[in-house]
C-alpha positions as CSV (number, residue, x, y, z in Angstrom):
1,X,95.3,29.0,196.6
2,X,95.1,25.8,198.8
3,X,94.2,25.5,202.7
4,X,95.8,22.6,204.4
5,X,93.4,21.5,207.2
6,X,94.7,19.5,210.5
7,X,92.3,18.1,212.5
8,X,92.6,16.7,215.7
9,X,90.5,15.5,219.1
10,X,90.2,17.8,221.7
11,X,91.8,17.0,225.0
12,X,90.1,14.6,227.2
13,X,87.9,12.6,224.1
14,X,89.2,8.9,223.9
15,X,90.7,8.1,221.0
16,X,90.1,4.2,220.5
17,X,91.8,4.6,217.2
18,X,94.7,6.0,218.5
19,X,94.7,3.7,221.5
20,X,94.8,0.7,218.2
21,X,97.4,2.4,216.5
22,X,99.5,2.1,219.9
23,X,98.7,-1.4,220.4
24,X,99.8,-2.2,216.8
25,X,103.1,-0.3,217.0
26,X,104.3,-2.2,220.1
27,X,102.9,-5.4,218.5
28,X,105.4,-4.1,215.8
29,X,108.4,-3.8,218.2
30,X,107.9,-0.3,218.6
31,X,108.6,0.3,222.3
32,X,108.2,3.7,224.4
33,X,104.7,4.9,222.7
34,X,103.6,6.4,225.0
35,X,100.5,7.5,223.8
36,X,98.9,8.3,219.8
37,X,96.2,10.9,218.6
38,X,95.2,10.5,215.3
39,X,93.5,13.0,213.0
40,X,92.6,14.4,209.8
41,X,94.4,16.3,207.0
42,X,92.5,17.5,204.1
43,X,93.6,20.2,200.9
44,X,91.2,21.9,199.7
45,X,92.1,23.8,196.6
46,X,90.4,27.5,196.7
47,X,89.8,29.3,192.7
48,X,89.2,32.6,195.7
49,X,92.7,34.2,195.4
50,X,92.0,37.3,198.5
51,X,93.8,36.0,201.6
52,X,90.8,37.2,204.0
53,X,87.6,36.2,201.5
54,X,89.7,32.8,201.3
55,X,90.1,32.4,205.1
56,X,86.7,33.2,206.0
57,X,85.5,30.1,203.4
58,X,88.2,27.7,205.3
59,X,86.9,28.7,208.9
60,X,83.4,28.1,207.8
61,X,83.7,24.9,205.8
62,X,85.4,24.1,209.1
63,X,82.9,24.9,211.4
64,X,79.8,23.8,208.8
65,X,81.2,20.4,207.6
66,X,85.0,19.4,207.8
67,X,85.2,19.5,212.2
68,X,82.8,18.2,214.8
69,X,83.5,21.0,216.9
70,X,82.1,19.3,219.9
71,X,85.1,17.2,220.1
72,X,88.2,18.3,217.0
73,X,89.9,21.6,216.9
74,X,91.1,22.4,213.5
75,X,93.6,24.4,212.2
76,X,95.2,25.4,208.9
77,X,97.3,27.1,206.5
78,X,96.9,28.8,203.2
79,X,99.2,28.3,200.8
80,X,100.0,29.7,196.8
């Protein structure tokens, strides 16, 4: 089984790499970026093949070391 991990910033935390990515983009040509979040994906590949034992791992590898949870929200996905 593999959990595919997004994570983000949480509303209201500046993003200064986002903001660079913007400026970069328009320096590019890119007009009408408006704004840009940037995140995190990570796979983690799971041997554990129980949907529940597997998503209770995720959450806390999430909570414990993958997220600041202070400032990112995380979600995922399990997948075969």
């Amino acid at each position: 089984m593999k959990a595919r991990i997004k994570i983000t910033l949480k509303n209201g935390v500046l993003d200064p790499q986002g903001k660079a990515i913007q400026g970069a983009l328009g320096a590019l040509g890119f007009s009408g970026v408006d704004d840009v979040r940037q995140g995190k994906y990570i796979e983690v590949a799971l041997a554990e093949m129980d949907e529940a034992k597997a998503k209770d791992a995720v959450e806390r590898m999430c909570k414990d070391l993958l997220a600041n949870t202070v400032i990112e929200n995380y979600s995922y996905e399990l997948v075969s």
